[in-house]
Every structure is written in structure tokens, then in C-alpha cells.
ROGU-198197 format. One record per residue (C-alpha): x, y, z. Coordinates in steps of 0.25 Angstrom, whole numbers, plus 5000, padded with zeros to 4 digits. Last residue first. Layout:
<rs>
XYZ ...
</rs>
This chain:
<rs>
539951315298 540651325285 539351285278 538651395285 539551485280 539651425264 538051455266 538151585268 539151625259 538451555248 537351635250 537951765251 538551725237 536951705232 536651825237 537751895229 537351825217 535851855219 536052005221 536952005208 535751935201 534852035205 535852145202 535952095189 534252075186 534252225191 535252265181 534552185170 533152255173 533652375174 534352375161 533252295154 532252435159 533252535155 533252475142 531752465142 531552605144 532252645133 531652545124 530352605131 530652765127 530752705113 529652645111 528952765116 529552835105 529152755093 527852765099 527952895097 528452895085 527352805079 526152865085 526653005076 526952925064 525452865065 524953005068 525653035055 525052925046 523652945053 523653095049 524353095036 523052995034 522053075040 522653205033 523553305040 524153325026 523353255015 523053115015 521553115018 521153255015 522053225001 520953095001 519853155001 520153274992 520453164982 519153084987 518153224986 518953244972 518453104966 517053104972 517053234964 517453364968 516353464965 516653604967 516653644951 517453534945 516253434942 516753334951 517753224948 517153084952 515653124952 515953224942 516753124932 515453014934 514553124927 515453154918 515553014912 513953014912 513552854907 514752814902 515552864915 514552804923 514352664916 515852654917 515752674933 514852564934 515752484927 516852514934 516252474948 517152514958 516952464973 517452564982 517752524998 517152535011 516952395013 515352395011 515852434996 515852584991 515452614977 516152664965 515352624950 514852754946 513652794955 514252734967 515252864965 514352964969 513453074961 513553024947 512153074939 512653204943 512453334954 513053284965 514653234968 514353124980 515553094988 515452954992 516952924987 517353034997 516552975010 517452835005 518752895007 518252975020 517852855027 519152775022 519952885029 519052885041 519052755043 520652755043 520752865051 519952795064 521052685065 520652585073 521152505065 522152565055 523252455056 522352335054 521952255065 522252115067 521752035079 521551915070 519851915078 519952065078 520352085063 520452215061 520252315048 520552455049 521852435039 520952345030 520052455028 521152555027 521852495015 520452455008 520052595009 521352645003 521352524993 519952544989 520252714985 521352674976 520552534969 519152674967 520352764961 521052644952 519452614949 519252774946 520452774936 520152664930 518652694926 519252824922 520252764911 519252684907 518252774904 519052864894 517752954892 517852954874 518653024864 518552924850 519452944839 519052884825 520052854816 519752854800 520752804788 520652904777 522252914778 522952834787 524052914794 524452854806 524852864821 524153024823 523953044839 522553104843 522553194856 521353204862 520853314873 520153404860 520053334847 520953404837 522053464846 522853334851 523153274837 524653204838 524853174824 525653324823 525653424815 524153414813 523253434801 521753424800 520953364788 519353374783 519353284773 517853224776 518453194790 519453224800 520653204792 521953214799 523153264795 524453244802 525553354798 526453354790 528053374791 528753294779 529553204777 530753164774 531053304768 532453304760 533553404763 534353424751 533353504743 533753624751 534553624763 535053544773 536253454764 536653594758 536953654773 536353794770 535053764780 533853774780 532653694789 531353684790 530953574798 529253544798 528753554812 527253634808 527153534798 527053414808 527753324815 528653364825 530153334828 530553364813 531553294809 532953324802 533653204796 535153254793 535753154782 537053074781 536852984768 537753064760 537852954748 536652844752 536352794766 535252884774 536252894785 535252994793 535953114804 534953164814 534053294816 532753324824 531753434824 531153494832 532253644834 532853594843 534053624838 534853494843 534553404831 535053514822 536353514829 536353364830 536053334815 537153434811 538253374821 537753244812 537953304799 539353374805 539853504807 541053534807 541153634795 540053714803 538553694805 537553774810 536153754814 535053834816 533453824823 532153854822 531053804831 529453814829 528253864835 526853914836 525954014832 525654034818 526254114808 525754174794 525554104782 526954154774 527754124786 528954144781 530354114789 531554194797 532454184807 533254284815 534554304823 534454414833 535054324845 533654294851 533054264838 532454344828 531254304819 531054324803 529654314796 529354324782 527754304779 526754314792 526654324805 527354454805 528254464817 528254474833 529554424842 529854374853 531254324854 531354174861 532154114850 531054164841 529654214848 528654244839 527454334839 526754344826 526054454817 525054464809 523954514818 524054384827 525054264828 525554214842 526754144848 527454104837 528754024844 530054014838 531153934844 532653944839 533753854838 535153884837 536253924826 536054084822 534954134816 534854214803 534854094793 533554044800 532754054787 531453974788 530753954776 529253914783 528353974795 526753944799 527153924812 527053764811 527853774800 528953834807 528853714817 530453684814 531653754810 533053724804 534153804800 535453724799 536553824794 538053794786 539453754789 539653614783 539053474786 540053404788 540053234787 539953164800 538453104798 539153054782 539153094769 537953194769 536553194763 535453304763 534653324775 533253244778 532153304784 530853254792 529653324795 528753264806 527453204801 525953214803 525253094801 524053094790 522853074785 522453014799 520953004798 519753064808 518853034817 518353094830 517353034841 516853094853 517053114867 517853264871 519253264879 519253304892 520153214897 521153194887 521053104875 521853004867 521852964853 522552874843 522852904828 523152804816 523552664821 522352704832 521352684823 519952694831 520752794840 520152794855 520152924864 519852904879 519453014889 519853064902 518753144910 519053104925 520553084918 520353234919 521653284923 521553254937 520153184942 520553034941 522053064944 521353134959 520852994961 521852914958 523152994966 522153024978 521952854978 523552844977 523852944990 522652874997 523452734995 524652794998 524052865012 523552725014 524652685014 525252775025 523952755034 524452605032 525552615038 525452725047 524552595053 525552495054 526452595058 525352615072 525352465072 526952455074 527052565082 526052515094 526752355090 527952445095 527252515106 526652385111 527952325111 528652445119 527752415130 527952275132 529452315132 529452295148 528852165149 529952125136 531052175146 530452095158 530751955148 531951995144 532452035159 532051885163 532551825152 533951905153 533851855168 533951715167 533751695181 534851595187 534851705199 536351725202 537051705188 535851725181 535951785168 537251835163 536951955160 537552065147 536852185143 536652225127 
</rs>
């Protein structure tokens, strides 16, 4: 910062003066800045908009992904005992039938011990789940060493099966005594006096040594794997500690078996809870389906039917039908999304020449061509049905450009030809788009790289760094111009002061005259 005394010589208040020429010169630089300002203003909102596009794409695309064009609803007339839901896809009707009842996970309870710390001995935990659901009983693991081991059948045919045990491939009978070999050599055996079935189950060993504990016991088991989980119970009573196995799944097919040579895990000692069953269903003049578990997704195709309550005799009626809702508010969220795009750039045009306003993309050829070709993709017409363009189902264009939705007109279409209404919005997947697709592709050409809106916000970038630049070049400029100017305001002040001593010179002479 320079220091002056202003005007010693001339009495001007020089700092004034220079102030006054400096804010002449910076003219320019003030119309650059509000230059910048308006062209941020409009990156702005070309960037908003790009958000509001972004979300629009984001509505429209959901409403023809996965099939919500063709999602349906499932209703339970007792919901205490089963409820429903369906996929797209799924078939209208009605279906009744009764909840005899629920499928159940097996639950076992070992014989009694002092205490959770008391030892168990040295023995052998052998323990298996799902060898029901292969067609497979009277498990005999005493040929494996401690781990768990996975056992898949992976097909049936001519009498003979392919399993793979403990990752070892392996083909054997299908039927009566079979034994496996794992990857170590060891083996398992079990019957399957009714023949294999593909699937899978888990077997697993445990050992114990003279410092094992009831609880150390209800870890290790609990740590197999194998499906099944294990804790210690204080049931009360003399040798109240008790091992609770349980099976992860309900079902039959997820039944525990288990041997062991541990007197409490053996033989009568271990008491059944309860039992593994599976969830009946009665369809109708005692005509009964069974289910290992009370999730039902493979007896009405695309609805799944979740089991609550047994009640035996007691009808429920499921109904599938077009879940209307859900579309008609999807496509007003879609029609809201598209509105605020077109509201955002109609206001962002708009000027006020008696305020003097202007919004920051007037003038702006872009925008109108942005909204133009938002509006050209909702007039796509999709020949060949009833529903040819979207005025026909409830979504017109207002004198301002933007789309009044009218639900009830729309509901009136979907009940009246529901697929009808999905092609005009979805296509018929053989070449024809949609009115849906054409705004999707629409608005990627919008968005996308080198797009009108990457476009404008990039040109926008581009306008700002350079004025950015010249802004620069004139603060430059403008310090040499204050330093001139305060050097030349010096020297006039000097050449006054000198003056003004030659004065007084002059004059102290002809006084002395």
C-alpha cells in the first residue's frame, strides 16, 4: 500500500482524485465481473437441470425395468393365516385353500448334566441335516474324522446317483446301503431304501476329550455348520444343563439326525421337542399338498404365499390382480419429474422487461430446444392399438408446455385394456420403444457426453475462464495505471512546491527593493 500526504503544494485531495480515475478505468473490469456472474448463474442452472434430468431418466427407466409396467397385487382374505405377494408377470385369478398346517423346524433336547461347566467325556458327536430331503436315514459317520462335510446329489438316473462329498465326485447305487468318501479317504454311510433325490444336506463330527465341557460342546456343534444351532438350557431340576439342538429349517427334509457314544446324546436320552413337519395345505375336497417350508413360492407361479397360522377347515382366498396403484404412482412421480424440468427451464427463459429481470437462460436457444425435445418424446405416437398417444390415458400437454395427469382417466385405461396402456408406455419389445423409451433415449441424447446440457455446462466453464483471464490482464493493468497516476500527481505537486519557492523569492526581492 503507497503512502501521500495530499496536497501540500496544490491543496487537491489527491487520493480522491486518483480514486475517482481508477474506478473510470475498472469500468471494464466491472462489466466482465457482472459478465461472469450471469454466465455462473446460468451453469447454474444448466447443472440443475442436469440433476432434474438425471432424476426423471431415473423414474422413467424404473417404470420399464423389471416389469413394474406389469406389476401385480396379491391380497389375502385372512391374513392372520397366509399373506401373498406377486411378481410381475404373475397370472390374475383367485385361489383358495386352508392352512392345515405350519411347517416346523426340529428341535432336540440332550440328556441332563450338573452344570454348563460339567465334562462331558471323551467320545463323538455325529450330527447331519437335510438327509431326509435326500431320500436318506441311519447315518454312520464313525469313519470320518472331526469336521463338517457337504454332500450334494446332483443327478438321479438309471439307478445310480452322482454325489459329490466333501468336494469328491463320486457315482453310486441310488438305492439301499450307500457309503461316500471324503477328501481324506474317510467315509460315511446311510440307507436310502426309497432311492435318492437330488439335493442337499451337511454332515458333520465332533470330538470330545476329558476337558471338554457342556458348553465347549454346544460351541463346537454350533460352529459346524452343519444347519443347525446349539446352546446350553437350565431346565431346573437334578442335571438341569441341557444341549438344545435346532434345526435352521423347517421341514422334513431338515430333520437332525444325530449319534453319538456320549450317554446324554444318545438313544432314549435325547428327547424330541418337536418335530420336523412340513406345512400342509388343503386345496379343496381333501386334496392336500405338503411344503418344508411356510414360504410357498412354487404353487402359483410369480406369488409367493407366507404360512402365519394353522387353522384347520378355515378358508383364505388369495387374489392376483394388475397392482394399479403402484403404476398410477409411478407414472405421476414420472409426469411431477418431467414438470419440474420444464418448469425449471420455463421460468429460467422467462423476463420481466418492465422489472428489468431476465432469467439466466434467456436468450438461450438451448433451453427451448431442450424443452422442445421433452415434449416431441411425450407426443410419440406407438400405432397399432386402442392407446396410440398419451392424451388417450390421462397425460396432456397444457398452453404452458407442461403435463397435466389425470389419474382417473388413466385408471380407466389400465381397466379397460391394461396391456394396451403398457405398450403405449413400454413398446411391444420387438422394435417398438414406447413413449417411455423414446423419453429415456431422449433424454441420455440430452445428458450424455457432448450432449446439449454437457454442452452448455462446458461452454459455460469455458466463457468463465476466460473471462476469468481477462479480469486478470486488467487488475494488472490497473496497478500500473494507480502507479502512474500517483507518480504523476507527485511530481505535480513537486513542480508546484518549487514554483511556489521561486515565488516567494521573487517577491521577498522586490520587497527588499
Amino acid at each position: 500500500m503507497s503512502f501521500s500526504i495530499d496536497g501540500l503544494s496544490s491543496g487537491l485531495d489527491t487520493t480522491s482524485i486518483i480514486n475517482q480515475l481508477m474506478r473510470v478505468e475498472r469500468m471494464p473490469i466491472t462489466r466482465l465481473e457482472s459478465r461472469q456472474t450471469t454466465i455462473e448463474s446460468r451453469k447454474s442452472v444448466w447443472n440443475d437441470l442436469d440433476a432434474k434430468l438425471s432424476s426423471l431418466r431415473t423414474l422413467a427407466s424404473d417404470l420399464t425395468a423389471g416389469g413394474r409396467l406389469g406389476a401385480m397385487a396379491a391380497t389375502s382374505s385372512a391374513e392372520e393365516l397366509a399373506t401373498a405377494t406377486a411378481a410381475p408377470g404373475a397370472s390374475s385369478g383367485s385361489f383358495q385353500f386352508s392352512v392345515e398346517s405350519l411347517a416346523a423346524s426340529h428341535q432336540l433336547l440332550s440328556g441332563g448334566f450338573a452344570s454348563a461347566t460339567s465334562l462331558v467325556g471323551a467320545g463323538r458327536v455325529e450330527l447331519a441335516t437335510g438327509l431326509a430331503g435326500l431320500g436318506a436315514e441311519n447315518l454312520d459317520a464313525s469313519g470320518a474324522a472331526a469336521g463338517t462335510y457337504a454332500l450334494t446329489v446332483s443327478e438321479v438316473s438309471g439307478g445310480t446317483a452322482t454325489v459329490t462329498y466333501d468336494g469328491v465326485e463320486q457315482t453310486v447305487a441310488s438305492t439301499g446301503a450307500i457309503t461316500l468318501t471324503d477328501s481324506q479317504g474317510g467315509t460315511v454311510s446311510f440307507d436310502a431304501a426309497t432311492g435318492l433325490t437330488v439335493g442337499s444336506a451337511s454332515v458333520a463330527v465332533v470330538e470330545t476329550d476329558g476337558t471338554t465341557t457342556v458348553s465347549q460342546l454346544a460351541t463346537d456343534i454350533d460352529a459346524t455348520g452343519i444347519g443347525a444351532s446349539a446352546s446350553v438350557l437350565n431346565v431346573g431340576g437334578t442335571d438341569p444343563s441341557r444341549i438344545f439342538l435346532s434345526a435352521d429349517g423347517a421341514g422334513s427334509a431338515n430333520a437332525i439326525e444325530i449319534n453319538s457314544d456320549l450317554a446324554a446324546l444318545s438313544g432314549g436320552n435325547v428327547e424330541e421337542l418337536r418335530a420336523a413337519t412340513d406345512a400342509v395345505l388343503d386345496l379343496g375336497n381333501g386334496f392336500q399338498i405338503t411344503r418344508s417350508s411356510n414360504r410357498v413360492e412354487d404353487l402359483l407361479p410369480g406369488v409367493t404365499i407366507d404360512l402365519r397360522k394353522a387353522d384347520p377347515g378355515t378358508t383364505v382366498t388369495v387374489n392376483v390382480s394388475n397392482d394399479v396403484d403402484s403404476l398410477v404412482e409411478d407414472v405421476g412421480a414420472m409426469v411431477d419429474a418431467l414438470n419440474d424440468v420444464l418448469n425449471t427451464t420455463n421460468k429460467a427463459r422467462s423476463s420481466d422487461p418492465e422489472a428489468g429481470t431476465k432469467g439466466a437462460l434467456s436468450g438461450d436457444s438451448r433451453a427451448f430446444t431442450l424443452t422442445s425435445q421433452l415434449r416431441t418424446a411425450l407426443s410419440h405416437a406407438v400405432p397399432g392399438g386402442d392407446y396410440a398417444v398419451l392424451g388417450q390415458v390421462g397425460i396432456e400437454v397444457q398452453q404452458d408446455g407442461t403435463f397435466l395427469f389425470k389419474e382417473d382417466e388413466l385408471r380407466e385405461a389400465l381397466a379397460a385394456d391394461p396391456d394396451g396402456v403398457r405398450r403405449l408406455l413400454a413398446g411391444d419389445g420387438a422394435g417398438e420403444a414406447g413413449v417411455i423409451g423414446e423419453l429415456v433415449d431422449t433424454v441420455d441424447a440430452l445428458t450424455g457426453t457432448n450432449g446439449l446440457v454437457d454442452a452448455a455446462v462446458d461452454g459455460a466453464d469455458n466463457e468463465i475462464r476466460r473471462i476469468g483471464g481477462d479480469i486478470a490482464r486488467y487488475e494488472e493493468r490497473m496497478d500500473l495505471v494507480e502507479t502512474r497516476l500517483r507518480r504523476q500527481f507527485a511530481g505535480l505537486e513537486t513542480m508546484l512546491q518549487q514554483m511556489n519557492a521561486q515565488m516567494s523569492q521573487l517577491q521577498q526581492s522586490i520587497a527588499n527593493l
